[in-house]
C-alpha positions in Angstrom: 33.0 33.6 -78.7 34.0 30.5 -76.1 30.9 31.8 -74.0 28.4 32.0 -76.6 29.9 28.2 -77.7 29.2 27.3 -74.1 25.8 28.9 -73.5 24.6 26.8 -76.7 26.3 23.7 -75.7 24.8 24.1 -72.2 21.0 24.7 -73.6 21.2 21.9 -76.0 22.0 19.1 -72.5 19.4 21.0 -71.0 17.0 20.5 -74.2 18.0 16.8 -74.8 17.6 16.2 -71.0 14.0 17.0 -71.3 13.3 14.9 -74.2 14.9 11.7 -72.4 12.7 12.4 -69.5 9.7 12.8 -71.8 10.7 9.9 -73.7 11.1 7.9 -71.0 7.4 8.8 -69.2 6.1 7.5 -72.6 7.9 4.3 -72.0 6.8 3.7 -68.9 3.5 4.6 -69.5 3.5 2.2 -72.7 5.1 -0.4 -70.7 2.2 -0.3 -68.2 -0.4 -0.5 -70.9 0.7 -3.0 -72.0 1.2 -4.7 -68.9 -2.3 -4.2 -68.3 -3.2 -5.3 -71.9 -1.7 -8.9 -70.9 -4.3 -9.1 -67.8 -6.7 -11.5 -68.9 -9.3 -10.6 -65.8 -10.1 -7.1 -65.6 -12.8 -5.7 -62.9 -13.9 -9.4 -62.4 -11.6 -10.4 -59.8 -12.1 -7.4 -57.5 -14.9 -7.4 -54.6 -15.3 -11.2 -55.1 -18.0 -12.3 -52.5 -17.8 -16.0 -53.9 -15.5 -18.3 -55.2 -16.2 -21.8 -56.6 -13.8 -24.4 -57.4 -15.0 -27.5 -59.6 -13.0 -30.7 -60.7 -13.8 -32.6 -63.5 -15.2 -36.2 -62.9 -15.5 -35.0 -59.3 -19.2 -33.9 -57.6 -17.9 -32.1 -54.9 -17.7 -28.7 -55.3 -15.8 -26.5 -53.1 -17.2 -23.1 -52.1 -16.2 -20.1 -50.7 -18.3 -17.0 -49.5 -18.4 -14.1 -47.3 -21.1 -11.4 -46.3 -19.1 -8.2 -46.9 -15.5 -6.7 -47.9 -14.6 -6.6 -44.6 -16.1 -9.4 -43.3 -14.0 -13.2 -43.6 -13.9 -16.0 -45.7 -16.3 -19.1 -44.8 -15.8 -22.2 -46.5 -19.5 -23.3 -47.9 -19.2 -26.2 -49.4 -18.3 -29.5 -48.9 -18.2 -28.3 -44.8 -19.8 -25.3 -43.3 -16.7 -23.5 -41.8 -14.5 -20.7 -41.7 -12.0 -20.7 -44.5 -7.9 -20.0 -44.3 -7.7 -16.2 -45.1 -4.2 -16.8 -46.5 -5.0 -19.6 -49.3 -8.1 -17.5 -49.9 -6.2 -14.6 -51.1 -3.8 -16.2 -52.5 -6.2 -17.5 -55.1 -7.7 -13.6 -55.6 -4.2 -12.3 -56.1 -3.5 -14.8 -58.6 -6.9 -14.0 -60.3 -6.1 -10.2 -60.3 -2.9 -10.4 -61.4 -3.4 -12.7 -64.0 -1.7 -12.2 -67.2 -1.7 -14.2 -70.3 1.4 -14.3 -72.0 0.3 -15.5 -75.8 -3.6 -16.5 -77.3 -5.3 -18.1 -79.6 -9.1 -17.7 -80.9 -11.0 -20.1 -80.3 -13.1 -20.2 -84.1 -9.6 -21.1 -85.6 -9.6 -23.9 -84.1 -11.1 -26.6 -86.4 -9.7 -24.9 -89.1 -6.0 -26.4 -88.0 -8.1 -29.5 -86.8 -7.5 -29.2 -83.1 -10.5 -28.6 -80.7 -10.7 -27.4 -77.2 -10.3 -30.7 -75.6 -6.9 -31.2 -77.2 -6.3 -28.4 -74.3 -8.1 -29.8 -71.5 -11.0 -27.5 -71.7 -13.8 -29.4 -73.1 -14.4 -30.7 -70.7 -12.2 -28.5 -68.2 -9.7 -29.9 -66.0 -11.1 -27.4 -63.3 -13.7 -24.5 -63.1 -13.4 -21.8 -61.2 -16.7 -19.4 -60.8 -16.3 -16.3 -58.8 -18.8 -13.3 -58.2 -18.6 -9.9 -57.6 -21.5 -7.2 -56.8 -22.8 -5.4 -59.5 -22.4 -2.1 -60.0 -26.8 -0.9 -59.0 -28.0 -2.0 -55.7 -30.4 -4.5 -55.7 -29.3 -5.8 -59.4 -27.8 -9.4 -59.2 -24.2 -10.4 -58.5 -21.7 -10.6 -61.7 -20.6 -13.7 -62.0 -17.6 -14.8 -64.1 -16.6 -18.7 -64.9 -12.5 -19.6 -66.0 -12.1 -22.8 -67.1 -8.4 -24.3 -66.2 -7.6 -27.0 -68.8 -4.3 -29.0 -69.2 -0.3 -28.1 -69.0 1.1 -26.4 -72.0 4.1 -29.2 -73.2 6.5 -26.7 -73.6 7.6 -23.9 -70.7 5.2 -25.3 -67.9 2.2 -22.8 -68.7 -1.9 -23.7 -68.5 -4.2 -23.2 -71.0 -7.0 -21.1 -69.8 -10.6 -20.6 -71.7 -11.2 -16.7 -71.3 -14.6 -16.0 -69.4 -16.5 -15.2 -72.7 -15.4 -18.5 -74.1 -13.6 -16.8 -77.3 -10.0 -17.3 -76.7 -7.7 -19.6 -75.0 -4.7 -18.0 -73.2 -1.4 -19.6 -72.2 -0.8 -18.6 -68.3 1.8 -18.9 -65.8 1.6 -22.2 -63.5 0.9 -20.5 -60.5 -2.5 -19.9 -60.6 -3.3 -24.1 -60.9 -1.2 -24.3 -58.2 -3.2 -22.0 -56.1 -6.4 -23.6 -57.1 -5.2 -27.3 -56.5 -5.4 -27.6 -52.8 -6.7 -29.5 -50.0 -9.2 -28.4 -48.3 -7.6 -28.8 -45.0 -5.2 -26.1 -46.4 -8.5 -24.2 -47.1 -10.1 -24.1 -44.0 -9.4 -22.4 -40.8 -7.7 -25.3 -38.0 -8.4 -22.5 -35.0 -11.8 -22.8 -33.1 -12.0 -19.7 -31.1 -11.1 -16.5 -32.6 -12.2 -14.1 -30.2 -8.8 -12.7 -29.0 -7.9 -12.6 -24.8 -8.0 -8.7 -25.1 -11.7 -8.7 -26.4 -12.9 -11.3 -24.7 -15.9 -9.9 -22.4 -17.1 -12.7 -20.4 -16.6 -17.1 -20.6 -19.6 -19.4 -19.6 -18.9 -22.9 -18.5 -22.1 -25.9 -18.4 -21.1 -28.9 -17.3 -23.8 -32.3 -17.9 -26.3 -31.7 -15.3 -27.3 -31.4 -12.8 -24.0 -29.2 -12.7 -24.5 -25.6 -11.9 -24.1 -23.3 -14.9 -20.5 -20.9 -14.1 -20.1 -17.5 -15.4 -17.4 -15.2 -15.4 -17.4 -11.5 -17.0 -14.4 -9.3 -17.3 -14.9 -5.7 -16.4 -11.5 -4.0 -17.1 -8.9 -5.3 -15.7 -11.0 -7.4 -12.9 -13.0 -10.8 -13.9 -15.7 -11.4 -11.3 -18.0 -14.5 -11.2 -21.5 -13.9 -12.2 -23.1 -17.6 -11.3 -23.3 -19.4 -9.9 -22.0 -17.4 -6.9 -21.2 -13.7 -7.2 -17.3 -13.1 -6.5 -13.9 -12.4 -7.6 -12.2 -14.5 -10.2 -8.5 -14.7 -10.9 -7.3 -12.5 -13.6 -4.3 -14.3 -14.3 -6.5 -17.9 -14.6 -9.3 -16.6 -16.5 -7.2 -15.5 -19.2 -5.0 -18.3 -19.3 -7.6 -20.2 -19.7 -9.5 -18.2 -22.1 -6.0 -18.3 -24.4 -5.8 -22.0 -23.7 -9.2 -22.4 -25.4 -7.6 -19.9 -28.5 -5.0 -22.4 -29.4 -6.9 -25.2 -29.6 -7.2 -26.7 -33.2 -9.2 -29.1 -34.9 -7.6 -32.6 -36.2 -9.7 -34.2 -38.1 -13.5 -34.0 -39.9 -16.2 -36.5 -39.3 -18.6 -37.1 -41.9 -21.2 -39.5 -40.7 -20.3 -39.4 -36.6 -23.8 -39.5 -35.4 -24.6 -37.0 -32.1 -25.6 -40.3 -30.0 -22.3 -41.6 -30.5 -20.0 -38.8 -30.2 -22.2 -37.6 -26.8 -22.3 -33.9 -28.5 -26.5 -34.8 -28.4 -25.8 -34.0 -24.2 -22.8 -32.5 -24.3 -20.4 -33.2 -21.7 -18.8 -29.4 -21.6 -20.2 -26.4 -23.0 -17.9 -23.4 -23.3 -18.8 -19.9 -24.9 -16.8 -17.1 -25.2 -18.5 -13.4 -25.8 -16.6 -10.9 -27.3 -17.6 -7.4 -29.1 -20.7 -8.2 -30.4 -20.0 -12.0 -31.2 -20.2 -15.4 -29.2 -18.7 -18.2 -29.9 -20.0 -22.0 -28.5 -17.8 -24.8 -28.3 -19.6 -28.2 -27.3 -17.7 -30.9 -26.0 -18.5 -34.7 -26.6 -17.3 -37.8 -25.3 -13.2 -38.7 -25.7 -12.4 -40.0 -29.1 -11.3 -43.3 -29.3 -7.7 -42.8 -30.2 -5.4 -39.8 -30.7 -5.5 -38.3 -34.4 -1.7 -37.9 -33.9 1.1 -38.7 -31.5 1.7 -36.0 -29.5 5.4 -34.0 -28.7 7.6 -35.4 -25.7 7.3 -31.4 -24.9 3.3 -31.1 -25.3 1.5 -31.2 -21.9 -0.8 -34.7 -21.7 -4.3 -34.2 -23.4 -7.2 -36.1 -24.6 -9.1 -36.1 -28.1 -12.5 -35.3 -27.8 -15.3 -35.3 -30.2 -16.5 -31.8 -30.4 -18.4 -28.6 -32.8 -18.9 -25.6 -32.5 -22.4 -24.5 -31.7 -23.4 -23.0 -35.1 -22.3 -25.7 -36.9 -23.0 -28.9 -38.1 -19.7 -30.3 -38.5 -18.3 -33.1 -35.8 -14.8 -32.8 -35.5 -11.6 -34.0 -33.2 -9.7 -31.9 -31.2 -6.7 -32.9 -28.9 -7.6 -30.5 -25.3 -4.6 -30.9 -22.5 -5.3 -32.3 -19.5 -5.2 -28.9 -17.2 -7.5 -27.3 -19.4 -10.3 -29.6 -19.3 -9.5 -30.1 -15.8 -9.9 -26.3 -15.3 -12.8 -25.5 -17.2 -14.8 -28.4 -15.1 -13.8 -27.2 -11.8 -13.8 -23.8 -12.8 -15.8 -22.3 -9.6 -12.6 -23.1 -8.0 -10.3 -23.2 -10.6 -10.6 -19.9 -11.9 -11.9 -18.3 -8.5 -9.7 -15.2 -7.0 -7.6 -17.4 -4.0 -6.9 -13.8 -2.5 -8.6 -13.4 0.5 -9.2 -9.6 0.7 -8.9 -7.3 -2.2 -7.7 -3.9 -1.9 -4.8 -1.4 -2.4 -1.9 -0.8 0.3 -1.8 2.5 -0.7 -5.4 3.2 -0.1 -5.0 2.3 3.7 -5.6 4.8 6.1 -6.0 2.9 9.3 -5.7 -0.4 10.9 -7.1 -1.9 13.5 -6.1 -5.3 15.1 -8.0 -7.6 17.9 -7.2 -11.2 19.3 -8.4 -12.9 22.5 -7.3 -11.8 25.8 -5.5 -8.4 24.3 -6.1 -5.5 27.0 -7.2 -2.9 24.1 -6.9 -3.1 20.0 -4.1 -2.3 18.4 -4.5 1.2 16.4 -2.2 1.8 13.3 -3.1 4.8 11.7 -1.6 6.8 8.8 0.3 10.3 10.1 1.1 11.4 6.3 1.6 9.3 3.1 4.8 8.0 4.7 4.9 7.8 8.6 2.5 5.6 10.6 1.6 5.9 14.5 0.7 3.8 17.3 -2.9 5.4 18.5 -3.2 4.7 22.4 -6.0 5.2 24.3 -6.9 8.0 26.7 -4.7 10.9 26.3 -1.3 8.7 25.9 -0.2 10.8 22.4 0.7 8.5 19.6 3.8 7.4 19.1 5.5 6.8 15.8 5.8 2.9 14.3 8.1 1.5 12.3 6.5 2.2 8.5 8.2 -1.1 7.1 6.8 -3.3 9.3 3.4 -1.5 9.1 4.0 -1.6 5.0 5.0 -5.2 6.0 1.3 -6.2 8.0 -0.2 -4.9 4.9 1.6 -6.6 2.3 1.1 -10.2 4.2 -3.0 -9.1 4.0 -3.1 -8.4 0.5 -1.1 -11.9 -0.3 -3.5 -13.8 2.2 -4.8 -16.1 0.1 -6.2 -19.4 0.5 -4.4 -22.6 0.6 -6.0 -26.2 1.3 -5.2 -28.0 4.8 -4.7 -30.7 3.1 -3.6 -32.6 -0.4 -6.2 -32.9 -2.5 -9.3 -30.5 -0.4 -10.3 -27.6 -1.7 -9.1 -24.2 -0.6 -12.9 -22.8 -0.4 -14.6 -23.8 2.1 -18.1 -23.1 2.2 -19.8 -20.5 0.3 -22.6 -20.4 2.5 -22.2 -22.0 5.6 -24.9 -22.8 8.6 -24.3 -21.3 12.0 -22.9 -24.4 13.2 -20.5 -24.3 11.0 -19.8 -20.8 11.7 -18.7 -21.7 14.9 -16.9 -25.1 13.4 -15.0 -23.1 12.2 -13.8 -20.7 15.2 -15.3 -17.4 14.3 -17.3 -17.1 17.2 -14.4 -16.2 19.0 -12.0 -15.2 16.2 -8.3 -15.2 16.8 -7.5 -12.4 15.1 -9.9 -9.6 13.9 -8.1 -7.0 11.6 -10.3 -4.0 10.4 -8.9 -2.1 7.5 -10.0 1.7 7.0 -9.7 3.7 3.8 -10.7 7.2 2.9 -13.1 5.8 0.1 -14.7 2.7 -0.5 -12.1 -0.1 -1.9 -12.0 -1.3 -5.0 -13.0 -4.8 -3.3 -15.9 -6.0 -1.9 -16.3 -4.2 1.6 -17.4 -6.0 4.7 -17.3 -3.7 7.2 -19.2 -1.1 6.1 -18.4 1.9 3.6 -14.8 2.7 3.5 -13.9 -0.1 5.8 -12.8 -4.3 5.5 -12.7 -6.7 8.5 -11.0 -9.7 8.2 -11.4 -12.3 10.8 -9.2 -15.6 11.3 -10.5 -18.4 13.2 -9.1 -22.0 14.5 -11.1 -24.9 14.3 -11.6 -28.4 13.2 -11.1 -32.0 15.2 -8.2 -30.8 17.4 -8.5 -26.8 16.6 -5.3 -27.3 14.5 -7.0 -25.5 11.0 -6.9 -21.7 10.4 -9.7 -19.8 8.3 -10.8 -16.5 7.1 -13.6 -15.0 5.9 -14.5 -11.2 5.5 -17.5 -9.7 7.7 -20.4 -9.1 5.9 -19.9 -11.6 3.2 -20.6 -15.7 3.5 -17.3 -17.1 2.0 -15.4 -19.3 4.3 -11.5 -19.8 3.0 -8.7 -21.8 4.1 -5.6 -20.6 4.7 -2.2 -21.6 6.0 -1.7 -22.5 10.0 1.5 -20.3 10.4 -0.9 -17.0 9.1 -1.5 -16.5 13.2 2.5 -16.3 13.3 2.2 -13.0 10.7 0.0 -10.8 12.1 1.1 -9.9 15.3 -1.1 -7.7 17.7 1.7 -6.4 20.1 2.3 -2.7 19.9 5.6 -2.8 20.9 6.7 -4.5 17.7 5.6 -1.7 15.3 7.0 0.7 17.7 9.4 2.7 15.5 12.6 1.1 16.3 15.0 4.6 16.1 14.5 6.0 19.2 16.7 9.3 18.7 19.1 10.4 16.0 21.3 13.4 16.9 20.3 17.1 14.7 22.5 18.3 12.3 25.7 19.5 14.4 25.2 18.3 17.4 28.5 16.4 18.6 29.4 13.4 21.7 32.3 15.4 23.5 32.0 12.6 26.5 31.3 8.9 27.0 31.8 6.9 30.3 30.7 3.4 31.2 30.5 2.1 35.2 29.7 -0.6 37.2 26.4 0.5 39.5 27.8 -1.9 41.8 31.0 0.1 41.7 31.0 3.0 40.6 33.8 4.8 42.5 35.9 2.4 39.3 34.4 3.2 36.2 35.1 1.0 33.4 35.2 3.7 30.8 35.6 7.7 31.1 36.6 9.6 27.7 36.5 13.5 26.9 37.0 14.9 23.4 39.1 17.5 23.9 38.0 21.0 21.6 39.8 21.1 18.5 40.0 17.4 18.3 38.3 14.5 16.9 37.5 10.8 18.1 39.5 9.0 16.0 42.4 11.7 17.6 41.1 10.5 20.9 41.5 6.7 20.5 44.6 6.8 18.8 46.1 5.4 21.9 43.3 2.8 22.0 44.2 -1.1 21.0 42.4 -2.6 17.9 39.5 -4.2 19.6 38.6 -1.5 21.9 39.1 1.2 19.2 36.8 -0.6 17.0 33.7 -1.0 20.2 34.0 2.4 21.3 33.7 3.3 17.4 30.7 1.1 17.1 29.3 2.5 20.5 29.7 6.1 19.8 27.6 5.7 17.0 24.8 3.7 18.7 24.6 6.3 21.3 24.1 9.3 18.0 21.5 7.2 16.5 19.9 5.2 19.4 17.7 2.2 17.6 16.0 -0.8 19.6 16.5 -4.1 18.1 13.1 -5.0 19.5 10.9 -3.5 22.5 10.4 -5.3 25.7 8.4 -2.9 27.8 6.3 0.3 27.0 8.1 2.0 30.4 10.8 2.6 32.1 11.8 -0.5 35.3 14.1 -0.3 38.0 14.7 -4.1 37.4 14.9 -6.3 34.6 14.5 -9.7 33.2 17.7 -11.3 33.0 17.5 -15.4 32.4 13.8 -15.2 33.6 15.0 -13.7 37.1 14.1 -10.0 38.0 17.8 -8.2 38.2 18.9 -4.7 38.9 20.7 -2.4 35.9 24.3 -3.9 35.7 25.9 -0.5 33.9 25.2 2.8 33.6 26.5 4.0 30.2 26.6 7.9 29.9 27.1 9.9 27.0 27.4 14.3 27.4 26.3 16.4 24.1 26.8 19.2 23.1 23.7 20.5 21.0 25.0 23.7 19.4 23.8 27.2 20.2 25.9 30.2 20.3 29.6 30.2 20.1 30.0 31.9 23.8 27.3 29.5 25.3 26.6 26.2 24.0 23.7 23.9 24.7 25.1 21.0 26.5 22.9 18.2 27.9 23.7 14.0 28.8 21.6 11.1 28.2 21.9 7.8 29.7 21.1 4.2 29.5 20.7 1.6 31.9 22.4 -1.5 30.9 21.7 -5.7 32.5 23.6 -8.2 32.6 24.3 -10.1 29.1 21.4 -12.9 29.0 22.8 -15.6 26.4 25.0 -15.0 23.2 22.6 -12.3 21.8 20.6 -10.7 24.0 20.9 -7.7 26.5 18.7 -5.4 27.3 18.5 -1.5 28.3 16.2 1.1 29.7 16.2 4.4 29.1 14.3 6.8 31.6 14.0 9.7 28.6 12.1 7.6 26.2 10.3 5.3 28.4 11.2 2.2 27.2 13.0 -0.7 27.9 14.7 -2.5 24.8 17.0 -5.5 23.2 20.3 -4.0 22.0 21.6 -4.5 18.7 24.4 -6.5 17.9 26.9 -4.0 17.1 26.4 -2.4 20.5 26.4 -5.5 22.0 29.2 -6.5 21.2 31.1 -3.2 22.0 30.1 -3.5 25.2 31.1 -6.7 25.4 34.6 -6.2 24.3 34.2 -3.2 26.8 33.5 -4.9 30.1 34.7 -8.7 29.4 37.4 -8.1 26.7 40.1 -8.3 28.7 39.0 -11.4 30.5 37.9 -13.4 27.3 40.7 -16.3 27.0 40.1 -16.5 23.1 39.0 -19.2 21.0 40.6 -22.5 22.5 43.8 -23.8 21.1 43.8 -26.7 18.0 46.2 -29.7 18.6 47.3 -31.0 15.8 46.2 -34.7 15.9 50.2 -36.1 16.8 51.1 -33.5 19.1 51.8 -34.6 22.3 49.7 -32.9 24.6 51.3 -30.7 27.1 51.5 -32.1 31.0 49.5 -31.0 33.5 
């Protein structure tokens, strides 16, 4: 019985359930119609193409219009320009959503004695006309008038006339409110509105008889198109280009005349193309004083008369100093100050020239890490020090070009005589550096297919100036006088500076250090016993010397030259200008591995001089071929090794009222 009780109970929630959820889809859907019953505009107010707002007792009509759906608002009338997308739909929301909250026929009107203009409507306070397309092709546009009239008394509400002119509806405030602006809130302040990312190419006419400037942007790269064909500064160009984007107009003219303003002959032209539309700003003479006072933190500017091409209107607009400044001298302004153009990467060979050098320099690329020295004849190549090649090739791809001077331009001469070829020093260049690569660069070339030469002459009044220019092309550039100082042409100092590093379990089991003056007393003699380690070894040491003979131990394992002095081996050396013999012989016996009955065992040696100054000493070493400065950890191991016990220390501080002690 308690289940059958339950079962009913259960299908009667289940049955009233259903009815509240039916019951309440009815009661949304009655609540919607009648929503929608309250809107007083119906299809009118969608796919406007025009809007028209009149004022009572006021001529000027403002007008609103645009081609398409998609395509934006334009302000018609009073001005010809484009209109402020936000107030624009603002006003179609308002119209769309619309709703009147109580009515009134207009026929019963006289019978309580009233007539429309008790409401403002006859005549209306405002008008506003609006169209939309009709529904055939072809057939004329729809339009549809409101009339606004006055404010109810009670609650803040309008009185509306109804577009058939039958009833007169009470409607929120909003929609007056929308309609009653200015039209500078209705118009557009921005000139450009071609974004940087679509901008395609910027032309620049100055008053003539100035050259007309070019620049187009392919990809990434802006290049000059006229009135010289070169590279332009990305960076620059599109600074520039968004300087011109957030420029805004300040004020309308009305009767400025084209004489007066200068915009008959303007003073600056500037267009900016974009995807399939162009923009012209002209630029006029400076206004004659600022619209507005302009921020401590704003950059200094000028007001200039100006319009915009397709357009009547004369306006104001406030352009800052370095903009205007930039966009007159833009063949330099905007110009690429990079010498060369290309990507270190991409390098597969370097060659380097200067006066008086016995043979060029050849730096080529072993893998896409090492780089080697290439000698002539059948010398083999010898490995260079890859941070100092990646080094050279950094500095070249930062050449740029820098003025000698404070207030003279960084370009030269675009196309220069022969005398001024040789003006300039590249008759006999200082430096010639020919960059290979396994394709054409991305750059202009100028030595052929694949291939860059850059040459670096010294000229001018006293031969104090340093330029560049690239073979094969006519640009002369400036650059700065220490660039000679950067590009060295010395194969020695790309050398790679690690002359060996011991394999993988090869061990020192000996180290000694003599006098080759006296060797029958050498100055150090050490053997590391099997079984034990170095540090068991000098245990017995004192401080100092355990701490050079740790520091030397590992410059003999990895052997690296602080610099190279000679590309052979010398029985004498420079030491403080003077040809010397080797001072010290230093000696060091490894054991190289092998089988555990018969190990490889070999020793290397180094020829040491004399110390010459605080940091330099040099050594040889017949194995490699080379003679070298040492680095200052070894150096100074060996010179706690031969002088240590002979150094008197750092000399003693008297405390100013000390007595000093007698003689």
């Amino acid at each position: 019985m308690r289940t059958k009780v339950t079962l009913v109970l259960l299908l009667l929630n289940v049955a009233l359930l259903a009815v509240i959820i039916y019951a309440r889809r009815e009661w949304q859907a009655e609540r919607e119609i009648a929503r929608l019953s309250k809107r007083l505009l119906a299809n009118e107010a969608i796919r406007l193409n025009s809007l028209e707002i009149s004022v009572s007792g006021n001529d000027r009509k403002i007008r609103l219009e645009r081609a398409s759906e998609t395509a934006p608002w334009e302000l018609k009338s009073p001005i010809n320009w484009p209109a402020n997308d936000f107030a624009v739909r603002r006003i179609i929301h308002e119209l769309e959503f619309l709703e009147s909250e109580t009515s009134f026929p207009v026929d019963g009107l006289e019978k309580s004695g009233r007539s429309l203009a008790d409401y403002g409507l006859a005549p209306a306070r405002l008008t506003l006309a609006f169209t939309r397309p009709a529904a055939k092709p072809g057939a004329p546009d729809i339009v549809t008038r409101l009339a606004v009239g006055d404010v109810t008394k009670v609650g803040n509400r309008l009185y509306v006339l109804s577009p058939d002119g039958r009833t007169v509806h009470v409607v929120g405030r909003s929609l007056a409110e929308s309609l009653v602006v200015s039209l500078d809130d209705l118009r557009t302040d921005t000139l450009f509105t071609i974004p940087v990312f679509e901008v395609r190419s910027l032309g620049l006419q100055n008053a003539a008889p100035a050259p007309r400037v070019r620049l187009r942007r392919d990809g990434a790269r802006w290049s000059f198109e006229a009135p010289i064909v070169t590279r332009a500064g990305k960076a620059p160009a599109e600074v520039a280009v968004a300087g011109l984007n957030r420029l805004r107009t300040q004020r309308f003219l009305a009767d400025a005349s084209s004489a007066d303003t200068g915009l008959d002959k303007p003073d600056l032209r500037v267009t900016i193309e974009g995807n399939g539309r162009r923009e012209t700003l002209l630029i006029g003479r400076p206004f004659p004083a600022a619209p507005s006072a302009p921020k401590e933190s704003d950059s200094p500017s000028t007001a200039y008369y100006a319009r915009m091409e397709d357009r009547p209107q004369v306006f104001v607009t406030a352009i800052p100093d370095g903009l205007i400044d930039t966009l007159r001298r833009a063949q330099e302004t905007l110009r690429d100050t990079r010498v060369l153009d290309f990507d270190t990467a991409s390098v597969t060979a370097i060659t380097l020239i200067a006066p008086g050098q016995a043979e060029p320099l050849n730096l080529t690329r072993g893998d896409t890490t090492n780089w080697l020295i290439v000698r002539s004849g059948a010398a083999p190549a010898i490995p260079a020090d890859t941070k100092l090649v990646e080094t050279l090739l950094q500095r070249l791809s930062l050449l740029t070009a820098t003025p000698h001077a404070p207030g003279e331009s960084a370009f030269l001469r675009d196309a220069p005589s022969a005398a001024e070829v040789e003006n300039y020093g590249f008759n006999l260049p200082q430096r010639e550096i020919t960059l290979s690569f396994a394709s054409a660069p991305g750059g202009p070339a100028g030595g052929g297919p694949g291939k860059i030469t850059l040459q670096l002459g010294v000229g001018g009044a006293e031969g104090g100036t340093v330029q560049a220019r690239v073979t094969g092309q006519s640009f002369i550039y400036a650059v700065a006088p220490d660039t000679l100082n950067d590009l060295t042409v010395a194969a020695l100092f790309y050398r790679e500076r690690v002359l060996r590093t011991l394999p993988e379990g090869a061990q020192i089991t000996g180290l000694s250090l003599v006098a080759n003056d006296a060797p029958e007393k050498p100055l150090l003699s050490l053997r590391r016993p099997d079984g034990q380690s170095w540090a068991d070894v000098l245990a017995a040491e004192t401080a100092p010397r355990r701490a050079a003979l740790t520091a030397l131990l590992a410059g003999v394992a990895t052997l690296r030259a602080k610099q190279f002095v000679n590309d052979g081996f010398t029985e004498t050396t420079l030491v403080d200008g003077k040809p010397a013999p080797w001072k010290y012989t230093l000696e060091a016996t490894l054991v190289l591995g092998g089988s555990a009955g018969a190990p490889q065992t070999g020793v290397t040696s180094l020829q040491i001089a004399e110390r010459s100054g605080g940091g330099a000493q040099l050594a040889g070493s017949r194995e490699f071929g080379v003679v070298f400065a040492l680095e200052q950890p070894v150096l100074d191991a060996l010179w706690t090794l031969t002088y240590g016990e002979r150094d008197p220390g750092p000399p003693a501080v008297v405390a100013p009222d000390a007595t000093p002690p007698a003689p």
